[in-house]
C-alpha positions in Angstrom: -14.3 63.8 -120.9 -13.4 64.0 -125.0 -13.3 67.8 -124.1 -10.7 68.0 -121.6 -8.4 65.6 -122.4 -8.5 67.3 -125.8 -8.1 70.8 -124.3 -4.8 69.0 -121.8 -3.3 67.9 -125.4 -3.5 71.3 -127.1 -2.3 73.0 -124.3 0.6 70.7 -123.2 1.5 70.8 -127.0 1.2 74.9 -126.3 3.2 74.7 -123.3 6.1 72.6 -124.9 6.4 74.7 -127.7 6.6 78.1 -125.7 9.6 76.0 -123.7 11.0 74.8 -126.5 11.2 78.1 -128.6 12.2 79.8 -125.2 9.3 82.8 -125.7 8.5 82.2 -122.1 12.1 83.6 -121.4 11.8 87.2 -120.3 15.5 88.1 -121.5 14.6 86.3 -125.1 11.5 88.5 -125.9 13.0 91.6 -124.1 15.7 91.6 -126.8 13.1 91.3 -129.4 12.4 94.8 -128.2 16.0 96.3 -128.1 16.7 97.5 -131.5 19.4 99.5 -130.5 21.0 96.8 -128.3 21.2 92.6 -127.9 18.0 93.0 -131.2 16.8 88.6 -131.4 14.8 88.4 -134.3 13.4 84.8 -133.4 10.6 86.1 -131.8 9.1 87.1 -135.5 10.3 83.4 -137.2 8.0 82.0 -134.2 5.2 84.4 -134.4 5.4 84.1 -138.6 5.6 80.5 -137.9 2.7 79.7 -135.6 0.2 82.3 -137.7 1.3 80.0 -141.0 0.4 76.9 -139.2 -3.0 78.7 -137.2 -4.3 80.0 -141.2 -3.9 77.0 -142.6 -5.5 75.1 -139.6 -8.0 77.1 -139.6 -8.7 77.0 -143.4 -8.4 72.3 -143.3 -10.6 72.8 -140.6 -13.5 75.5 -141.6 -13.5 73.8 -145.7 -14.5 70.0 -144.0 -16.1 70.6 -140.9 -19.7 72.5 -140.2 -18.6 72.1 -135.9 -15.9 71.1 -133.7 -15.5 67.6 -132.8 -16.3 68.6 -129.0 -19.3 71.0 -129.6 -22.1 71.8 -131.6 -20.9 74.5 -133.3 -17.4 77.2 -133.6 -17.5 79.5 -130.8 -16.5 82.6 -133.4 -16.1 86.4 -132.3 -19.2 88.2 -133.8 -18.0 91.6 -132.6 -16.2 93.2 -135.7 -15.7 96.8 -134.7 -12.8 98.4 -133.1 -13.7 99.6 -129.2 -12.0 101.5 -126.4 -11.9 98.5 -124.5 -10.3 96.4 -127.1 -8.0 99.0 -128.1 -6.9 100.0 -124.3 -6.8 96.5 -123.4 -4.0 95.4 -126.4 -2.1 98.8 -125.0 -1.8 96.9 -121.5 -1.3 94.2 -123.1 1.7 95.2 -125.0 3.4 97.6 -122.8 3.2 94.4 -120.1 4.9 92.9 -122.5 7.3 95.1 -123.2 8.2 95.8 -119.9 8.0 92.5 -118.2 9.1 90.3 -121.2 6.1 87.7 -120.1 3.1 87.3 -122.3 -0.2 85.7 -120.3 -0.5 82.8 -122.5 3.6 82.1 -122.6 3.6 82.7 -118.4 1.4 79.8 -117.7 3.6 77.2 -119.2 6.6 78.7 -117.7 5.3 78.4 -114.2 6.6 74.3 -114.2 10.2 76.1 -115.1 11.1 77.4 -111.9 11.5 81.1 -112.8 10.9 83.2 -109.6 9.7 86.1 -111.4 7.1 84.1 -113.3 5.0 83.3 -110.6 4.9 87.0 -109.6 4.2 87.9 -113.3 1.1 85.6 -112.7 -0.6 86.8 -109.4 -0.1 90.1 -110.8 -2.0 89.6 -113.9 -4.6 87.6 -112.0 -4.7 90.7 -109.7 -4.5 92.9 -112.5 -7.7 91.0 -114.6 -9.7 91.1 -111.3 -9.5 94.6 -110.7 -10.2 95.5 -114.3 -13.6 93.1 -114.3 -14.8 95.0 -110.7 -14.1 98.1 -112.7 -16.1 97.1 -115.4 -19.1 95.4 -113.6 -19.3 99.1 -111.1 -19.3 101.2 -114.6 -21.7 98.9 -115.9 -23.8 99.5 -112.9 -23.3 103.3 -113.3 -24.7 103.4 -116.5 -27.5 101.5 -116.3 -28.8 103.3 -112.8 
């Protein structure tokens, strides 16, 4: 129960500060990307901002505690090398971006907003992640048969 009522606080506090900054606005973070045009540099005083906070969070937290307060121990990536798939998935990730203007993390709070085109954004990804995970379970299957 601790768990999720901690997970519904960090991620309403997520939710509201994607609102608040307006990064869940498409137009916003599609000027980010037009240098030549309507250039907002807020998206990189948000993205500075939150990475400041996160390393310093992240330092409070690893110096006092050996786990989380809701688990036995830090669920840490142990993978350190560069891959195809990590490297082909941040290209879809970022030219998504760039096109649509929604990130998957900043689209989920923004569905309460009544946007039309976020909902679309969302199926699509959902859409999108399922075919990519069929994809990789069949080559999966192909290379071990």
């Amino acid at each position: 129960m601790r768990k999720t009522v901690s997970a519904l606080l960090i991620g309403s506090i997520f939710g509201m500060g994607i609102a608040i900054s307006g990064m869940g606005n498409p137009a916003k973070v599609l000027n980010f990307f037009d240098l030549a045009g309507s250039f907002d540099p807020s998206l990189v005083f948000v993205m500075a901002s939150a990475l400041a906070v996160t390393a310093i969070g992240y330092r409070i937290v690893f110096s006092r505690r050996s786990a989380p307060v809701c688990a036995t121990s830090f669920d840490l990536p142990t993978k350190r090398r560069l891959d195809i798939p990590l490297i082909a998935g941040s290209a879809v990730f970022g030219v998504g971006w760039g096109m649509t203007g929604f990130c998957p993390g900043g689209s989920i709070p923004m569905l309460g907003l009544g946007n039309v085109e976020t909902p679309i954004f969302v199926l699509s990804m959902i859409a999108g992640i399922v075919v990519a995970r069929t994809l990789r379970q069949r080559a999966t299957r192909l290379a071990t048969a």
